[in-house]
HTML snippet that shows the backbone in 3Dmol.js (N, CA, C, O; Angstrom):
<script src="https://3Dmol.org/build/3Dmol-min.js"></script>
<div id="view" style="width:600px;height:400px;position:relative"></div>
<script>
const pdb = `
ATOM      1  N   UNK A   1      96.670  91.222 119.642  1.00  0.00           N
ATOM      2  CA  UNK A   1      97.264  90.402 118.626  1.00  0.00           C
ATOM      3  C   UNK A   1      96.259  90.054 117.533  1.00  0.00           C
ATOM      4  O   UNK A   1      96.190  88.951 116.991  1.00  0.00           O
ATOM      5  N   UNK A   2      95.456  91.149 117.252  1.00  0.00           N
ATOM      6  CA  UNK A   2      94.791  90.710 116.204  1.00  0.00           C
ATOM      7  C   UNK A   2      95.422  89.743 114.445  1.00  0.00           C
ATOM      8  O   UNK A   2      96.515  89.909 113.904  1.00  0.00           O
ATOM      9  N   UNK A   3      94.735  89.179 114.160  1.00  0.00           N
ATOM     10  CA  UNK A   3      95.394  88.294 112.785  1.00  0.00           C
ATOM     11  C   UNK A   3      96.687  87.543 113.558  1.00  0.00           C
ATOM     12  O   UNK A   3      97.816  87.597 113.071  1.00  0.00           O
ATOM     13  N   UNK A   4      96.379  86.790 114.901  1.00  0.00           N
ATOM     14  CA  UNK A   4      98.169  86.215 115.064  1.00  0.00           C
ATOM     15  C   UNK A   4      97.187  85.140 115.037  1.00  0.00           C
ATOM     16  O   UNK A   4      95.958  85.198 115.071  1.00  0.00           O
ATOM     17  N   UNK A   5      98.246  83.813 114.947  1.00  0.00           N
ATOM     18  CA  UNK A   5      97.484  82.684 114.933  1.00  0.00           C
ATOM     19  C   UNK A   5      99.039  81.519 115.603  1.00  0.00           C
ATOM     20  O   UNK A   5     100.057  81.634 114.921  1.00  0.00           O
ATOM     21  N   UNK A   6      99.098  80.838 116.443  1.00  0.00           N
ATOM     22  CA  UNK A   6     100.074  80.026 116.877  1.00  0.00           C
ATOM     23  C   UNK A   6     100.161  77.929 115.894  1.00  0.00           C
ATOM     24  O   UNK A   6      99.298  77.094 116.164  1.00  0.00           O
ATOM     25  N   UNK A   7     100.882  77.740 115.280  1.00  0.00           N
ATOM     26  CA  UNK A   7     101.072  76.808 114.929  1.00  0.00           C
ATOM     27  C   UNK A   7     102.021  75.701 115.607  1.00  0.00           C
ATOM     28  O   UNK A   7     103.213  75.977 115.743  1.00  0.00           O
ATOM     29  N   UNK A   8     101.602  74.634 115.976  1.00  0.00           N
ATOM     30  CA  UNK A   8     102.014  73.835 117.165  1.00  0.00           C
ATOM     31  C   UNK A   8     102.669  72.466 116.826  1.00  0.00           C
ATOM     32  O   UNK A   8     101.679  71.783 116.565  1.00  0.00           O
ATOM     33  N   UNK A   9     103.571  71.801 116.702  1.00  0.00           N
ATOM     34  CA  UNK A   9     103.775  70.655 116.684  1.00  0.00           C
ATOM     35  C   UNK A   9     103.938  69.671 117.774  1.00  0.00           C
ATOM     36  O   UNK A   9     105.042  69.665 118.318  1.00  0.00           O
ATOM     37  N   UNK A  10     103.077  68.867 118.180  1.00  0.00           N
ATOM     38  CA  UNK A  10     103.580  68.035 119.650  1.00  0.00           C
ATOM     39  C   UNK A  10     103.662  66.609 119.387  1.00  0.00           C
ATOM     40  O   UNK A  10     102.963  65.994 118.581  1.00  0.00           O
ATOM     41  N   UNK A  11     104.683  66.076 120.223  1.00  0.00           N
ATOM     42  CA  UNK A  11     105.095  64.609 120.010  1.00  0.00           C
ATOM     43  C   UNK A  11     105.007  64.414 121.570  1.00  0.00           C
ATOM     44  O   UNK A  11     105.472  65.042 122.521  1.00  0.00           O
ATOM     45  N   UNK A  12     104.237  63.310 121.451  1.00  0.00           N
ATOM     46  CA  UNK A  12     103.662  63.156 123.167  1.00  0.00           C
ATOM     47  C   UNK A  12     102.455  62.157 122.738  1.00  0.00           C
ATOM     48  O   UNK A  12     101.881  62.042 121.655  1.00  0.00           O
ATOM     49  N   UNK A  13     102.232  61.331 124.233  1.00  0.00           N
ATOM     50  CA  UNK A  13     100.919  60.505 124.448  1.00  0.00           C
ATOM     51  C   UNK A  13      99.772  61.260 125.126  1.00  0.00           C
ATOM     52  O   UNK A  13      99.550  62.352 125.649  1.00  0.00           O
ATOM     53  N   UNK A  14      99.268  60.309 124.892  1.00  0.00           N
ATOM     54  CA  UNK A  14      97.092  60.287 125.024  1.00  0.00           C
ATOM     55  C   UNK A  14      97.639  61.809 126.163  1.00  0.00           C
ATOM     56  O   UNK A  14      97.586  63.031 126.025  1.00  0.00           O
ATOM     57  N   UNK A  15      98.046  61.045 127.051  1.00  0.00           N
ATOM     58  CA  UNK A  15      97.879  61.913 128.565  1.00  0.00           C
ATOM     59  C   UNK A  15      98.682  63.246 128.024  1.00  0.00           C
ATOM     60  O   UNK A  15      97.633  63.890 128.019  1.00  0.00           O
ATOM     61  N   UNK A  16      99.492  64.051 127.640  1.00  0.00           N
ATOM     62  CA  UNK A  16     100.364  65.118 127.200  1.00  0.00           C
ATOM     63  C   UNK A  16      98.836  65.612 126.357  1.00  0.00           C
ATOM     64  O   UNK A  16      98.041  66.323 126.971  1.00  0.00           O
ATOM     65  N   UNK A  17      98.559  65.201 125.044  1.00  0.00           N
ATOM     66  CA  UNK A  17      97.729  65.716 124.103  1.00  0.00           C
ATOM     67  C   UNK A  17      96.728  66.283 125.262  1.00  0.00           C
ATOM     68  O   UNK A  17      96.761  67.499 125.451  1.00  0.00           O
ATOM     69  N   UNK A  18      95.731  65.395 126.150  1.00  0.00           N
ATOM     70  CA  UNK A  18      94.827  66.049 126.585  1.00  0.00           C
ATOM     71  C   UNK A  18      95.839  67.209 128.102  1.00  0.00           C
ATOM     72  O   UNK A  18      95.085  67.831 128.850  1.00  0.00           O
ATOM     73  N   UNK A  19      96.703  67.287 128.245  1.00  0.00           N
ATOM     74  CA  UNK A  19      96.704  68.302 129.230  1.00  0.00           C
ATOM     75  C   UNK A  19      97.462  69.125 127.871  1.00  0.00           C
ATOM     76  O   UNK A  19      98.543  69.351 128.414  1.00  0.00           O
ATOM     77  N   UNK A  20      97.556  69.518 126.941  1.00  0.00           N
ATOM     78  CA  UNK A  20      97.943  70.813 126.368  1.00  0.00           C
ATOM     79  C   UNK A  20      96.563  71.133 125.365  1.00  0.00           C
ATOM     80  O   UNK A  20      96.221  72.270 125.042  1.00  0.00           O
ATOM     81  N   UNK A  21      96.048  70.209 125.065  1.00  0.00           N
ATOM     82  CA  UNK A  21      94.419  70.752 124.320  1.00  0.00           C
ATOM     83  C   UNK A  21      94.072  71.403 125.604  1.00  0.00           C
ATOM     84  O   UNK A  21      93.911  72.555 125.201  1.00  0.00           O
ATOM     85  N   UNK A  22      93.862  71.441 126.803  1.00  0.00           N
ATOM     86  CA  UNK A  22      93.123  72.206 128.117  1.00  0.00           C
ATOM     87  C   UNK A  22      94.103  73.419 128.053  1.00  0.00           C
ATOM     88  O   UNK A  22      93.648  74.559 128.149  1.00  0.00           O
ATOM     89  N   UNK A  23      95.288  73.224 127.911  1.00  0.00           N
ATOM     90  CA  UNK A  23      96.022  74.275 128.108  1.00  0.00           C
ATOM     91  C   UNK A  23      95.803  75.509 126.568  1.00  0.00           C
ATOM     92  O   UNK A  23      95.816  76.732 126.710  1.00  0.00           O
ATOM     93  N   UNK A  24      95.668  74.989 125.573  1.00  0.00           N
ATOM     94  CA  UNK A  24      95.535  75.785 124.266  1.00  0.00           C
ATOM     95  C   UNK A  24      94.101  76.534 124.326  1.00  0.00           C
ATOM     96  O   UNK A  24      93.721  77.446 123.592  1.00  0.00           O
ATOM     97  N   UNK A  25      93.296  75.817 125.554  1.00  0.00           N
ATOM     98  CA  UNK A  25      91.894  76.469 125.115  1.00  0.00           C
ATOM     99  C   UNK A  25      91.473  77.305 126.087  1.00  0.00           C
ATOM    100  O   UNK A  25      90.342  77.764 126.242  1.00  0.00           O
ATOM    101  N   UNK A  26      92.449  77.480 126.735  1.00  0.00           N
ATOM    102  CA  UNK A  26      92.354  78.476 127.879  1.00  0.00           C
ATOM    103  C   UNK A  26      93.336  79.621 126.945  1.00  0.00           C
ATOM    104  O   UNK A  26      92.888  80.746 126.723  1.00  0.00           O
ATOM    105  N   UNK A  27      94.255  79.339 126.603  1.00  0.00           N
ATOM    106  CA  UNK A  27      95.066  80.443 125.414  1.00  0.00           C
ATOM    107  C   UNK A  27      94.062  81.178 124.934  1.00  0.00           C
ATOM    108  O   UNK A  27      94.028  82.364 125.262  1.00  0.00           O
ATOM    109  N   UNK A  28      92.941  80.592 123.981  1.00  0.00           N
ATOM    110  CA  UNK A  28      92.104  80.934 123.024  1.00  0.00           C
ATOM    111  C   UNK A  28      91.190  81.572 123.815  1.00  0.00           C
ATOM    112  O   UNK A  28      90.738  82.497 123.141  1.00  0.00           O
ATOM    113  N   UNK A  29      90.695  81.556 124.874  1.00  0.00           N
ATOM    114  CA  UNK A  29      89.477  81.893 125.348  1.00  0.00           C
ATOM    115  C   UNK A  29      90.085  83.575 125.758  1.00  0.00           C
ATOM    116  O   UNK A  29      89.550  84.656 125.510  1.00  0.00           O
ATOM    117  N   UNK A  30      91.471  83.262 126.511  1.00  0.00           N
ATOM    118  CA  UNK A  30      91.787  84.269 127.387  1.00  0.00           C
ATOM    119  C   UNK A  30      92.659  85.491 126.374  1.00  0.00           C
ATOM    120  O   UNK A  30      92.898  86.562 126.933  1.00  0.00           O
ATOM    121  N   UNK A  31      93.119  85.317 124.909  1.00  0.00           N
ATOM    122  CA  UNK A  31      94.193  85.928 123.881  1.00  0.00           C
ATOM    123  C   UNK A  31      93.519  86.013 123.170  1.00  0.00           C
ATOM    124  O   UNK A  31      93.380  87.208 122.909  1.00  0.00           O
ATOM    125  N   UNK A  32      92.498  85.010 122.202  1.00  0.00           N
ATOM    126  CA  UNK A  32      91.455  84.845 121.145  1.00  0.00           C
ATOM    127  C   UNK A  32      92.448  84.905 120.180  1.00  0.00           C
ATOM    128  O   UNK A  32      92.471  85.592 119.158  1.00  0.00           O
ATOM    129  N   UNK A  33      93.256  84.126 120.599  1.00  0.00           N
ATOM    130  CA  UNK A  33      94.308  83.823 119.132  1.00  0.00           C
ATOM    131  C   UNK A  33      94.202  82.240 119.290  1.00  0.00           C
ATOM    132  O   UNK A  33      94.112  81.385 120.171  1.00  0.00           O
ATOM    133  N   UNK A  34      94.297  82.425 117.284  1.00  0.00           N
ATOM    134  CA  UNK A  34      93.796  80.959 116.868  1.00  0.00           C
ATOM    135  C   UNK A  34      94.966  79.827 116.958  1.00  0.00           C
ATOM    136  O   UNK A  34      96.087  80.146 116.561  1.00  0.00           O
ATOM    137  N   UNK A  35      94.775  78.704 117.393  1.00  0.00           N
ATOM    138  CA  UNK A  35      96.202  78.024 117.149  1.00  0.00           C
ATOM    139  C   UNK A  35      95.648  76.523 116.793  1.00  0.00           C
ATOM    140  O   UNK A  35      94.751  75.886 117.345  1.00  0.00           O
ATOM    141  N   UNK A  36      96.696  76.088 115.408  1.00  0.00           N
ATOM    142  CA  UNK A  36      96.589  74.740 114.837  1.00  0.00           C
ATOM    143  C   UNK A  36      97.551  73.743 115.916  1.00  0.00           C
ATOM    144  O   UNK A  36      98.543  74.112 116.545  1.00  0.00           O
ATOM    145  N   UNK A  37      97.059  72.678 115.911  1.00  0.00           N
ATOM    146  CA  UNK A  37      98.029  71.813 117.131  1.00  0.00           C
ATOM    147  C   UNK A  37      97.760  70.571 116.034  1.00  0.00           C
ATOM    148  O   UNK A  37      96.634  70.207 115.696  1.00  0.00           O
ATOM    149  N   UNK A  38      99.156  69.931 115.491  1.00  0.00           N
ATOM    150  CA  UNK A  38      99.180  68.810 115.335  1.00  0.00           C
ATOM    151  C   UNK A  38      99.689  67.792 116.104  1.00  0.00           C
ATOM    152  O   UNK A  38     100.890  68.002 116.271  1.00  0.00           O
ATOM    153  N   UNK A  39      99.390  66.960 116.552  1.00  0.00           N
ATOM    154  CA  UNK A  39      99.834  65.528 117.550  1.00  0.00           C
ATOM    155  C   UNK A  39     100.338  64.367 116.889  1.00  0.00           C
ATOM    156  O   UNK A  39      99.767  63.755 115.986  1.00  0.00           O
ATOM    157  N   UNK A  40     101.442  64.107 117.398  1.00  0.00           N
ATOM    158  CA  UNK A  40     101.958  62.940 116.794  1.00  0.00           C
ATOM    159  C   UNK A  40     102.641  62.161 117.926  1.00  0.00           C
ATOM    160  O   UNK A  40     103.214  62.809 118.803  1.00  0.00           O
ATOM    161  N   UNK A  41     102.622  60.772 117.977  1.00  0.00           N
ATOM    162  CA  UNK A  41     103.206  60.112 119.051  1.00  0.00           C
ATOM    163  C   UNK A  41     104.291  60.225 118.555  1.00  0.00           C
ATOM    164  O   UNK A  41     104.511  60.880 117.536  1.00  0.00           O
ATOM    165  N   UNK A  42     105.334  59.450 119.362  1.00  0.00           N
ATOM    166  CA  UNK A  42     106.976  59.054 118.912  1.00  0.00           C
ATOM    167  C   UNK A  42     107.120  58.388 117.915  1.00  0.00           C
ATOM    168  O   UNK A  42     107.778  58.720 116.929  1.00  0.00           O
ATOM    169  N   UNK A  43     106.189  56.826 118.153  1.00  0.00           N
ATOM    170  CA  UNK A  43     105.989  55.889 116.744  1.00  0.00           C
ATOM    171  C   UNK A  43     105.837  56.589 115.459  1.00  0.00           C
ATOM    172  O   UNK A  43     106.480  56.562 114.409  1.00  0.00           O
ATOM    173  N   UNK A  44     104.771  57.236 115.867  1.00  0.00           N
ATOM    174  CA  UNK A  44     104.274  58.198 114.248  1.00  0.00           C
ATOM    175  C   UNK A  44     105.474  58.881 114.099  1.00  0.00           C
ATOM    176  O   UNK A  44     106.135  58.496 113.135  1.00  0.00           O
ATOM    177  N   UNK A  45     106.110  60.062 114.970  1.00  0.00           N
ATOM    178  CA  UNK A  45     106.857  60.656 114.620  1.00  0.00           C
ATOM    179  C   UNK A  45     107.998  60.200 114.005  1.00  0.00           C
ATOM    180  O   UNK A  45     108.485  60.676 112.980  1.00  0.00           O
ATOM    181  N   UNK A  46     108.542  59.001 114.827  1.00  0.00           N
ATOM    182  CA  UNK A  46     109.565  58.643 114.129  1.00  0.00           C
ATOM    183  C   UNK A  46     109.676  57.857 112.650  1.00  0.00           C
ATOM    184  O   UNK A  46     110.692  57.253 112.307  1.00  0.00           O
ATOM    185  N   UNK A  47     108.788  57.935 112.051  1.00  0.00           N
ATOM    186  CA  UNK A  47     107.884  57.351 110.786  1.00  0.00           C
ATOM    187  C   UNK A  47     108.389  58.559 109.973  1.00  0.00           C
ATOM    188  O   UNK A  47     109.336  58.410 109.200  1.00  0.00           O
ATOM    189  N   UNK A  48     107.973  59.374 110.078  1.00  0.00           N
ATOM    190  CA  UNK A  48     107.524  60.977 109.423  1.00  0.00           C
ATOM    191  C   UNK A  48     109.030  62.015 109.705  1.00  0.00           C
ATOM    192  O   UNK A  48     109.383  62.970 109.013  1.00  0.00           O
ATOM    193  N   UNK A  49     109.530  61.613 110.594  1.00  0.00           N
ATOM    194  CA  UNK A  49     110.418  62.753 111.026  1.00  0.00           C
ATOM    195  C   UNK A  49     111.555  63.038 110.220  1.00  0.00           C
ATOM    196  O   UNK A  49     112.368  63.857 110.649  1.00  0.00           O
ATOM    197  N   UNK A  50     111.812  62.272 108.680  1.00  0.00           N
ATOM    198  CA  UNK A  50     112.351  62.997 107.149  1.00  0.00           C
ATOM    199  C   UNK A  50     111.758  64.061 106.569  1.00  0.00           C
ATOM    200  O   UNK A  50     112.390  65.074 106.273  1.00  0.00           O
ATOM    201  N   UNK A  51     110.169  63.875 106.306  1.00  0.00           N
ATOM    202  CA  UNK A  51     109.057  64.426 105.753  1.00  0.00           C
ATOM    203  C   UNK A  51     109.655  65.523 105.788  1.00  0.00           C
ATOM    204  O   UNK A  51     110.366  65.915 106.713  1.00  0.00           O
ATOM    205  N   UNK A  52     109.335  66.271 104.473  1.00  0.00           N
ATOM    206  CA  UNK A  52     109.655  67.919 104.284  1.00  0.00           C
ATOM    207  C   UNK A  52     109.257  68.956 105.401  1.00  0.00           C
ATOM    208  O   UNK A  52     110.065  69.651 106.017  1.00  0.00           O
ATOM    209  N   UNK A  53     107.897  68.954 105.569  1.00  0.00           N
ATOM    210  CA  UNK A  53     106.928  69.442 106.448  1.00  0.00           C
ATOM    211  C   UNK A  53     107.694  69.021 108.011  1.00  0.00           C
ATOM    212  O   UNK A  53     108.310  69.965 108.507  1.00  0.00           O
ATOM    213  N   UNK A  54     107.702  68.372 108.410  1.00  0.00           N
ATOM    214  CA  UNK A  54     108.572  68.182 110.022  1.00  0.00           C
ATOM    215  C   UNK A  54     110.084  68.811 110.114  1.00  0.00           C
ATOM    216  O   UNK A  54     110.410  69.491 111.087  1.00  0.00           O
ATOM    217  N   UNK A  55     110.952  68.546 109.069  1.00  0.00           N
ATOM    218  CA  UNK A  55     112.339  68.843 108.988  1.00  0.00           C
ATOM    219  C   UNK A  55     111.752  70.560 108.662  1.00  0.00           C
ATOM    220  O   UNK A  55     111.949  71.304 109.622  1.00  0.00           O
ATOM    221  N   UNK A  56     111.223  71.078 107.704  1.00  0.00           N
ATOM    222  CA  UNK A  56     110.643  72.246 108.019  1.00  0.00           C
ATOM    223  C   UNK A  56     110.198  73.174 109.435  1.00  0.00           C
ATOM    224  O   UNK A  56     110.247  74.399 109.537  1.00  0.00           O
ATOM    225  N   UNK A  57     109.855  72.407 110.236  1.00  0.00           N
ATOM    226  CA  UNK A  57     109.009  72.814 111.343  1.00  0.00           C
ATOM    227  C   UNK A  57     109.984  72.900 112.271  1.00  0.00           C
ATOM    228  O   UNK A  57     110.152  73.941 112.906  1.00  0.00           O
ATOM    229  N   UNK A  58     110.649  71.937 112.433  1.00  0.00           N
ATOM    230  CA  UNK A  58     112.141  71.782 113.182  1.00  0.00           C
ATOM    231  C   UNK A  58     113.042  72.820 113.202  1.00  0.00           C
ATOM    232  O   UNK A  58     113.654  73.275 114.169  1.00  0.00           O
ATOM    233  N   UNK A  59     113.074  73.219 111.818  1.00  0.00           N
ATOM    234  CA  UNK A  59     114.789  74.344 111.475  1.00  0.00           C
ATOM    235  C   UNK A  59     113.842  75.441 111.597  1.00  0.00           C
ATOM    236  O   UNK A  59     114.377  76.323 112.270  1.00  0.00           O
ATOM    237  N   UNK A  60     112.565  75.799 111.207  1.00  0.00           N
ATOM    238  CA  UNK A  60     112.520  77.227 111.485  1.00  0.00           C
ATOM    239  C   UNK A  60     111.603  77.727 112.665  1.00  0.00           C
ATOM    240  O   UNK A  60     111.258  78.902 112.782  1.00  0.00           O
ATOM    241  N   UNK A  61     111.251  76.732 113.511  1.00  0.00           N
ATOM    242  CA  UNK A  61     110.163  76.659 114.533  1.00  0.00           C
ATOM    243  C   UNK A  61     110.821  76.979 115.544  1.00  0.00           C
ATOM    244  O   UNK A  61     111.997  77.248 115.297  1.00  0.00           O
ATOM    245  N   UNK A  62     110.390  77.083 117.002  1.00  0.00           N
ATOM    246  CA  UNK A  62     111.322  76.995 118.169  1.00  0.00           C
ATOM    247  C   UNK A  62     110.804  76.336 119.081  1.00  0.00           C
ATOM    248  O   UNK A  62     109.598  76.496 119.268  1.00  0.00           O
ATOM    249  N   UNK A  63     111.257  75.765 119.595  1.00  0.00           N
ATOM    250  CA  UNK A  63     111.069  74.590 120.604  1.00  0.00           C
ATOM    251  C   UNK A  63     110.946  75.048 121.638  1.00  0.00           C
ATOM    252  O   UNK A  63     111.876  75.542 122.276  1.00  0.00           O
ATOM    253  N   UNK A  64     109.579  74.966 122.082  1.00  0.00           N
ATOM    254  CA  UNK A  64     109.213  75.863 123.873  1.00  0.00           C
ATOM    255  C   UNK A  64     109.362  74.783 124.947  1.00  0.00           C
ATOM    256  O   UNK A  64     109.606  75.134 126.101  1.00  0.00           O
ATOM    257  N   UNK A  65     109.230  73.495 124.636  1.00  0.00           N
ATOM    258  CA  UNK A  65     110.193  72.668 125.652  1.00  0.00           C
ATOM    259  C   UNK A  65     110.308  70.900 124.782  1.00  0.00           C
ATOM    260  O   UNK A  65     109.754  70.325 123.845  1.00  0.00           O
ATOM    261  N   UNK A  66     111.329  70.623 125.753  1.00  0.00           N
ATOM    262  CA  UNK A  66     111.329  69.445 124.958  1.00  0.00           C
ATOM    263  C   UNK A  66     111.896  68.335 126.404  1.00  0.00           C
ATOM    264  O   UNK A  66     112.453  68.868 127.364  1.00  0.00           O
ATOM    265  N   UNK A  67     111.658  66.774 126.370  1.00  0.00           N
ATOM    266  CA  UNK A  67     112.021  66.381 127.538  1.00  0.00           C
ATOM    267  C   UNK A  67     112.924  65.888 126.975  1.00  0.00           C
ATOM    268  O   UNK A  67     113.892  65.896 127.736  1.00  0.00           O
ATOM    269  N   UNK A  68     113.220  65.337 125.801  1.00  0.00           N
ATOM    270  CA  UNK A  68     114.285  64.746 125.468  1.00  0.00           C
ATOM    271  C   UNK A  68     114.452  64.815 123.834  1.00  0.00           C
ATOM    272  O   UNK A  68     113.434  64.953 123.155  1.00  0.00           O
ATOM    273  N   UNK A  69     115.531  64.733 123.308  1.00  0.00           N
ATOM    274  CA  UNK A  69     115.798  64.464 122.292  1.00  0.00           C
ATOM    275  C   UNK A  69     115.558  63.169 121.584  1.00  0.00           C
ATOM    276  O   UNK A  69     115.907  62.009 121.803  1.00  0.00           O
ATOM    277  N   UNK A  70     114.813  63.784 120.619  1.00  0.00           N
ATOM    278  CA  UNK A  70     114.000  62.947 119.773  1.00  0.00           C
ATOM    279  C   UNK A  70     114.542  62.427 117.957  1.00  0.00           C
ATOM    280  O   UNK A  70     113.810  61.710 117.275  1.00  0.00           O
TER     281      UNK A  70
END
`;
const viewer = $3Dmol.createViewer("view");
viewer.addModel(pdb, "pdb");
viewer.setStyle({}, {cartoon: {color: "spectrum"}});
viewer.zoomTo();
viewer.render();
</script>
């Protein structure tokens, strides 16, 4: 996968962020594909979640899991 690069959006706490940063850097080590991870709690998210950029990310992104609707 040379030139691929994964772009990430996660809405989750302290504890979620650090078990998928462990999980992204085992991606990178083991694929050597680059990936941006932005983190946002619920609070934040639900602040932001009009923003062009999120409603963007939403409609053309795909959701690899979700626990609940947000």
């Amino acid at each position: 996968m040379p030139d691929s690069d994964l772009d990430i959006l996660i809405v989750g706490d302290e504890e979620i962020k650090k078990i998928i940063l462990d999980e992204l850097a085992e991606i990178y080590v083991k694929y050597s594909v680059m990936i941006s991870a932005l983190f946002y709690s619920l609070k934040q998210y639900q602040m932001i979640k009009h923003h062009p950029f999120i409603t963007t990310a939403l409609r053309e992104g795909i959701i690899i899991w979700e626990k609940r609707k947000i």
